[in-house]
GURONU-591872 format. One record per residue (C-alpha): residue in three letters; residue number from 1; x negated, y, z negated. Coordinates in Angstrom, 2 decimals, decimal comma. Example, Ala and Ser with C-alpha at 12.3 -4.5 7.8 and 13.67 -1.06 7.14 Angstrom:
BEGIN
- aa_i_c1_c2_c3
- ALA_1_-12,30_-4,50_-7,80
- SER_2_-13,67_-1,06_-7,14
REM end
This chain:
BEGIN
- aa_i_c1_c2_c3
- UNK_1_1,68_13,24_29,23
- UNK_2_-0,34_10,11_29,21
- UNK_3_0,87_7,85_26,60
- UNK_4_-2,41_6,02_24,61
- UNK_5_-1,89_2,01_23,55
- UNK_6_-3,96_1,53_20,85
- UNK_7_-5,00_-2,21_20,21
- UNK_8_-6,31_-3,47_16,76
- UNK_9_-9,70_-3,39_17,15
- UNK_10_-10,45_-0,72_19,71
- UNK_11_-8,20_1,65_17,09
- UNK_12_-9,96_0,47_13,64
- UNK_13_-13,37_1,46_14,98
- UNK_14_-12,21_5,08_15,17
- UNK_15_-11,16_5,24_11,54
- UNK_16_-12,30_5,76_7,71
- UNK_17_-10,78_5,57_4,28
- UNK_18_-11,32_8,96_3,47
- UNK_19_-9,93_10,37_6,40
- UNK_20_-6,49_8,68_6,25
- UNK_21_-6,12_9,67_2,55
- UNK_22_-6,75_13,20_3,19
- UNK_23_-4,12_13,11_6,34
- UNK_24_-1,43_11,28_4,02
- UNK_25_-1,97_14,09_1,32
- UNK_26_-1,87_16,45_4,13
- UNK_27_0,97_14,82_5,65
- UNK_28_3,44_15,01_2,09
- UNK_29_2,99_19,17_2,03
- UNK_30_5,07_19,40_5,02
- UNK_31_8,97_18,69_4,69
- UNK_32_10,31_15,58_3,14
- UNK_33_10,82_12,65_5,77
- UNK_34_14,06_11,59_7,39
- UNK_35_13,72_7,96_7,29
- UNK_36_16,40_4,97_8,53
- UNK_37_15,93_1,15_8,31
- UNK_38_17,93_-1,15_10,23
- UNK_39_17,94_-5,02_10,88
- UNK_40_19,20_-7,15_13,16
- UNK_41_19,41_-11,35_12,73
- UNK_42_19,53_-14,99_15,16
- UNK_43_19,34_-17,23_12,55
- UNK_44_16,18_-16,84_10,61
- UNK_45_14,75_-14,75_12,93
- UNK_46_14,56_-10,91_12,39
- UNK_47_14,14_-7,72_13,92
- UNK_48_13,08_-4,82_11,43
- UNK_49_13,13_-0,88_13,05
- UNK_50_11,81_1,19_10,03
- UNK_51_12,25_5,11_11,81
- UNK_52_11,00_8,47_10,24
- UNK_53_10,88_12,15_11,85
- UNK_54_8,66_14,46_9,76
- UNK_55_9,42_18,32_11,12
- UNK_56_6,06_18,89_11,94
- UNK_57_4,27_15,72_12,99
- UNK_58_6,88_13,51_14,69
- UNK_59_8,68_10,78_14,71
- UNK_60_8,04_6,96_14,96
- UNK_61_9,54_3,54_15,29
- UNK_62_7,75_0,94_13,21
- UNK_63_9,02_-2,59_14,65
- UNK_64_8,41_-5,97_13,50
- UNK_65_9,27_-9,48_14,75
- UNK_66_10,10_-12,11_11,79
- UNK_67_9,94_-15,73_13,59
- UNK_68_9,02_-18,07_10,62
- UNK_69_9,06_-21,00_12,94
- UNK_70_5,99_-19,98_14,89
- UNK_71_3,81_-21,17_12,22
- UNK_72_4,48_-24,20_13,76
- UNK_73_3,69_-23,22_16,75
- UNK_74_0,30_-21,77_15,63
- UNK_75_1,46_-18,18_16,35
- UNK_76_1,73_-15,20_13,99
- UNK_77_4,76_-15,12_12,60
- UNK_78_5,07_-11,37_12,10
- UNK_79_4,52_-9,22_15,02
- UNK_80_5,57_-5,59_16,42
- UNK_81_4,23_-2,07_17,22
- UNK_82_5,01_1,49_16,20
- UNK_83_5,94_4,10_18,99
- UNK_84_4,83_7,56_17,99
- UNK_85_6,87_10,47_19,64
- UNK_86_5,95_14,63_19,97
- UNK_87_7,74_16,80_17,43
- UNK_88_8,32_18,94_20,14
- UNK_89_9,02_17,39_23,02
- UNK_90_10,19_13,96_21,79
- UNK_91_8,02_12,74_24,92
- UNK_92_6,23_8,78_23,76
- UNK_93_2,93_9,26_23,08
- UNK_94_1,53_6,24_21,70
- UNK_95_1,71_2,51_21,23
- UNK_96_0,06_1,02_18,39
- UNK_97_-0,59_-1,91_16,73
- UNK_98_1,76_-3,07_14,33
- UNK_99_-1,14_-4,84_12,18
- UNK_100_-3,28_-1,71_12,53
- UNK_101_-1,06_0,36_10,93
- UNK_102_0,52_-1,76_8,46
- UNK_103_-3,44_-2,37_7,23
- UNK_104_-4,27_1,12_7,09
- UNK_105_-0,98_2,20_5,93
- UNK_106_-0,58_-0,13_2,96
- UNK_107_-3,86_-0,04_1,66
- UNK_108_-4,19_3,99_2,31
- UNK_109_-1,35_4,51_0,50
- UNK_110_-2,97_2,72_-2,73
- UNK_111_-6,45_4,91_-1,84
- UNK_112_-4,90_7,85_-2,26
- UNK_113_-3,56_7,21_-5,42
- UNK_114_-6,57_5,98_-7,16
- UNK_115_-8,05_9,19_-6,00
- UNK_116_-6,08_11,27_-7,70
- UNK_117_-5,21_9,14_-10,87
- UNK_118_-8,13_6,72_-11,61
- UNK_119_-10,76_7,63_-13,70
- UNK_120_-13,87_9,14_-11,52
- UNK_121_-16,33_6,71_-13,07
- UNK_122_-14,59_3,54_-12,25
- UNK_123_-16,76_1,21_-11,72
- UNK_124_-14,85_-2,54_-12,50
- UNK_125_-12,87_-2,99_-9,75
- UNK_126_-10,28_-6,32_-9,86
- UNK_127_-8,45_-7,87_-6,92
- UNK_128_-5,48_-9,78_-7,75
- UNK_129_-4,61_-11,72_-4,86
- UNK_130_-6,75_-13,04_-1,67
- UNK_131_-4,31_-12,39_0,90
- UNK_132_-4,68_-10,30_4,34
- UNK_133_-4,08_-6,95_2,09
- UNK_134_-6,66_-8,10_0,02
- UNK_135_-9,85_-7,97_2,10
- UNK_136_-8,36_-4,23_3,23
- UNK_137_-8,14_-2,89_-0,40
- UNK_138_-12,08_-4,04_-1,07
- UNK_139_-12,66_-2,32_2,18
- UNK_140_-10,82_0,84_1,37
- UNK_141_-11,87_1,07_-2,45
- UNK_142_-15,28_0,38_-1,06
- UNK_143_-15,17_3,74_0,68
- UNK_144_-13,71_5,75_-2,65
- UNK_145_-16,18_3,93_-5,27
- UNK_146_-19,25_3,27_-3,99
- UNK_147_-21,37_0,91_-6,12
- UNK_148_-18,29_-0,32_-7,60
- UNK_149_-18,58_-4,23_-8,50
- UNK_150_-15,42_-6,18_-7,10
- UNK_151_-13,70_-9,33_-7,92
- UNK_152_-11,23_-10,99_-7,10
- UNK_153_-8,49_-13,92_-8,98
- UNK_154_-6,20_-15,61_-6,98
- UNK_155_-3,36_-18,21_-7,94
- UNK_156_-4,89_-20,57_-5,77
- UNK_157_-8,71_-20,49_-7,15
- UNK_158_-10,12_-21,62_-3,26
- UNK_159_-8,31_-19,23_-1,68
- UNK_160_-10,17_-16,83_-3,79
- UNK_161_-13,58_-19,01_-3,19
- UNK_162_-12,97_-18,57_0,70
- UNK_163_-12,41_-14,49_0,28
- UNK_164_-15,53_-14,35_-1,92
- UNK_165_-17,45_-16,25_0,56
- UNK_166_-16,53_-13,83_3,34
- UNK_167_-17,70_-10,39_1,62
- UNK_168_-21,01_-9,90_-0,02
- UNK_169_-20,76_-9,29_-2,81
- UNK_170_-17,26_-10,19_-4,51
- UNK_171_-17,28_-11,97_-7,63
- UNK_172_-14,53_-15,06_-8,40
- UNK_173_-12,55_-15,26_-11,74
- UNK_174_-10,29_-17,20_-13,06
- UNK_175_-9,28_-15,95_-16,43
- UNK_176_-6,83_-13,42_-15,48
- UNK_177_-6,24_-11,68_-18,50
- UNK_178_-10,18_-11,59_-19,43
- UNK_179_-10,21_-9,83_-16,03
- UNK_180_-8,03_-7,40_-16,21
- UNK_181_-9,38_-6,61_-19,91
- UNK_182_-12,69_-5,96_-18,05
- UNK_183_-11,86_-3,60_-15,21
- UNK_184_-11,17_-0,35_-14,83
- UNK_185_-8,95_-0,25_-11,76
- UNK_186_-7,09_-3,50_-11,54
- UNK_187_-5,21_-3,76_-7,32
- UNK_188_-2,51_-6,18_-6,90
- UNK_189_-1,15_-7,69_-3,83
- UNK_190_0,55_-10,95_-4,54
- UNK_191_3,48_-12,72_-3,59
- UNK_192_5,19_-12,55_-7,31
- UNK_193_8,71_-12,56_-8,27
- UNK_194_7,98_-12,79_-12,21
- UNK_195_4,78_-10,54_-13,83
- UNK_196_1,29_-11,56_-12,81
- UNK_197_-0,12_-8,62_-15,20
- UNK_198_1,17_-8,08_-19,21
- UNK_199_0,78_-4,85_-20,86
- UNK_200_-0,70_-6,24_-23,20
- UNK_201_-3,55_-6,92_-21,70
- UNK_202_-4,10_-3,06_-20,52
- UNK_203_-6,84_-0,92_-22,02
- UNK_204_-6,89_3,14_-22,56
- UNK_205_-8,45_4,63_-19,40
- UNK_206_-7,11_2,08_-16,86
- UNK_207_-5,65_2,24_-13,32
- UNK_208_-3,04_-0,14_-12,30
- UNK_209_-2,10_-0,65_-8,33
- UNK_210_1,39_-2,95_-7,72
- UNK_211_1,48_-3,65_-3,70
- UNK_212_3,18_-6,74_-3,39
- UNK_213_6,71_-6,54_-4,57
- UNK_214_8,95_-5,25_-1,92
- UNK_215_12,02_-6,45_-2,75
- UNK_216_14,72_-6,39_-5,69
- UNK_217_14,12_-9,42_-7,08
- UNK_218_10,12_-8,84_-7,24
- UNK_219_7,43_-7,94_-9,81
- UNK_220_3,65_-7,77_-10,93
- UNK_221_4,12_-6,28_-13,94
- UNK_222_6,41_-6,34_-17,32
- UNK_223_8,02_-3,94_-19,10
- UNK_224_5,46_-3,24_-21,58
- UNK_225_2,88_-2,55_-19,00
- UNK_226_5,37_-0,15_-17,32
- UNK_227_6,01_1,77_-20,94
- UNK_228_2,70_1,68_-22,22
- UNK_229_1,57_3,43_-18,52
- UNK_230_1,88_6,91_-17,10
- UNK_231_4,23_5,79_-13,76
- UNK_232_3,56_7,04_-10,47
- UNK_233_4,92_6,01_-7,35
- UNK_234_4,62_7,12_-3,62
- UNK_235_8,20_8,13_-2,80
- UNK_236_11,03_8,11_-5,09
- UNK_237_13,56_7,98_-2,37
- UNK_238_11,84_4,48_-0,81
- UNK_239_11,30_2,65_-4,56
- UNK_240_13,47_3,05_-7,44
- UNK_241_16,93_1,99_-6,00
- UNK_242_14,67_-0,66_-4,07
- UNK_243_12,04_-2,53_-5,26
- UNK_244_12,06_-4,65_-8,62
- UNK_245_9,35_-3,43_-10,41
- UNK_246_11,45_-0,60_-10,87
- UNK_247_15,18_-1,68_-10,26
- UNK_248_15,08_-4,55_-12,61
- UNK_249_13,51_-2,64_-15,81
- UNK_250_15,52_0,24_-15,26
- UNK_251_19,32_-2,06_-14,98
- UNK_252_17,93_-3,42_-18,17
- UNK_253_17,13_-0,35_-20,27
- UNK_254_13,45_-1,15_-20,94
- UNK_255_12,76_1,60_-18,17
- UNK_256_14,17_4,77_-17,44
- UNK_257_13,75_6,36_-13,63
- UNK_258_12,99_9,82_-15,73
- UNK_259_10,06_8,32_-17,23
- UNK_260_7,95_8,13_-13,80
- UNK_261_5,98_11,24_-13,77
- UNK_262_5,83_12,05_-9,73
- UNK_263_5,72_11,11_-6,23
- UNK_264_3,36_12,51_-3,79
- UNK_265_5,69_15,13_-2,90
- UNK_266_4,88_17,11_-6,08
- UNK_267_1,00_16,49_-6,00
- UNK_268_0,87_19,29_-8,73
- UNK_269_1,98_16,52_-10,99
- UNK_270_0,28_13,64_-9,85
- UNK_271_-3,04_13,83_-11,38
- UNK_272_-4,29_11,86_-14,36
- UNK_273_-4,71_14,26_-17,67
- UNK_274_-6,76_12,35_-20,45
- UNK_275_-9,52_9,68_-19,94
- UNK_276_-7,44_7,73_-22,11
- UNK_277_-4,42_7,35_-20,03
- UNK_278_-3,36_3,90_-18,47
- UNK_279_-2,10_4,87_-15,14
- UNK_280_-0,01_2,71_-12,78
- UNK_281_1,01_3,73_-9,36
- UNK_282_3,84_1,64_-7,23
- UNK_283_3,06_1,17_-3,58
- UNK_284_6,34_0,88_-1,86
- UNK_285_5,48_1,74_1,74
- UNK_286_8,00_3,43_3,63
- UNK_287_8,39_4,54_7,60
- UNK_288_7,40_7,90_6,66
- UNK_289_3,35_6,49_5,61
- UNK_290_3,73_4,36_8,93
- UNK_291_4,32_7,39_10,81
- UNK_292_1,84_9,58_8,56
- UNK_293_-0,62_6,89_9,55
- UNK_294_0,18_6,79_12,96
- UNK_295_-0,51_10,42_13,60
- UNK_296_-3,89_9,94_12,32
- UNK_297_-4,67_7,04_14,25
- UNK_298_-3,93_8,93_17,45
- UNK_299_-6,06_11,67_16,27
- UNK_300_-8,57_9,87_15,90
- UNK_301_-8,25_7,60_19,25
- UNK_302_-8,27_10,74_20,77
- UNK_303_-11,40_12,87_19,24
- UNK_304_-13,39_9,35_20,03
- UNK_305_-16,80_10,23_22,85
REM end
């Protein structure tokens, strides 16, 4: 078998929003993932091997490289690749881009969601955040609500300035709350360990999307947004022991883990029932959505003329 190495470039021409979303919905109606993290350390340095085997559609190894001195050394200081193995054979079968996937997989992930829970119409679409992640969510909420107007707030106002500059387009802000008041799907991808977003700023009919917190001692939102909202998230398994936008509320009591209403894995349930429901979906990743992602990158590498 001919194994295919997929660069960054080469591989994002072959893709579309769409597409992925439908593969990661197609990819949670087959059994649940076996997934494993593990972590290795030399000093500040790390070595991250996120694995998941999906009976059905294969296994992969998601790897990144954590150096934080090569900023000084004017290198990326994140770097890796996924290895994507046959469910049948176990033979290698690909070598892809760590960036590529982590792009499509993160931002995918928050797609899909908005598909099924914000409101068709949506037309007021707010970026919070100007990072990387950023510029992919305007790309991939592009595809999903055409017409939509974007913009975007940012902690640091030229950051934001320099992402507005780049996409036609994109609109600045920065009155945060008078933002969020204003949209009607509000995507957030920041670096926050305390709430960027109260729930008291949310509106009936609403869609919120948390990206950025990751780990325990992280959040975007409070406690009101989280009981005022219908709670989704992408895996319960991967988020609610994990991640503090969860964790902390629910150690606290102002959040229960029985008051999110699904996952994908019961897509039955995930769906948004009144025009009048605020919605808020966590984004917590996972090796299971790397290798979900993976699959349809090598699809689609190789169904390309």
């Amino acid at each position: 078998m001919t194994v295919s190495f997929i660069p960054f470039a080469e591989g994002e021409a072959m893709l579309n929003w769409i597409g992925l979303t439908d593969a990661l919905a197609a990819g949670h109606l087959l059994p649940k993932a076996e997934i494993a993290d593990t972590f290795l350390y030399r000093g500040d340095d790390t070595l991250l091997n996120r694995a998941a085997w999906i009976d059905g559609l294969g296994l992969a190894v998601k790897s990144a490289t954590i150096f934080p001195d090569n900023a000084a050394r004017d290198a990326s200081t994140i770097n890796g690749g996924v290895t994507l193995y046959s469910d049948d054979t176990g033979v290698l079968e690909a070598v892809i881009d760590f960036h590529l996937v982590t792009k499509w997989k993160t931002a995918g992930d928050s797609l899909l969601a908005a598909r099924r829970l914000a409101r068709a119409d949506s037309s007021r679409i707010l970026i919070v955040g100007a990072g990387t992640q950023a510029r992919a969510l305007h790309a991939a909420y592009s595809a999903a609500f055409p017409g939509a107007e974007f913009s975007v707030w940012n902690r640091s106002a030229a950051r934001a300035r320099e992402m507005a500059q780049d996409i036609p387009g994109l609109r600045t802000t920065e009155n945060l709350e008078a933002a969020v008041a204003q949209a009607d799907i509000v995507t957030v991808a920041t670096m926050a360990t305390d709430p960027v977003i109260h729930g008291d700023w949310l509106r009936p009919g609403q869609h919120i999307d948390l990206i950025g917190a990751y780990r325990p001692d992280m959040r975007e939102v409070d406690d009101t947004a989280l009981t005022r909202a219908r709670v989704f998230v992408d895996s319960l398994d991967t988020t609610v022991a994990h991640i503090g936008e969860l964790k902390i509320p629910i150690a606290s009591g102002a959040f229960s883990a029985d008051d999110i209403v699904s996952d994908y894995y019961t897509p039955d349930r995930f769906t948004r029932t009144s025009d009048d429901d605020i919605t808020l979906f966590k984004n917590g990743g996972g090796a299971h959505l790397d290798l979900m992602t993976s699959r349809y990158i090598l699809q689609q590498w190789q169904s390309r003329s």
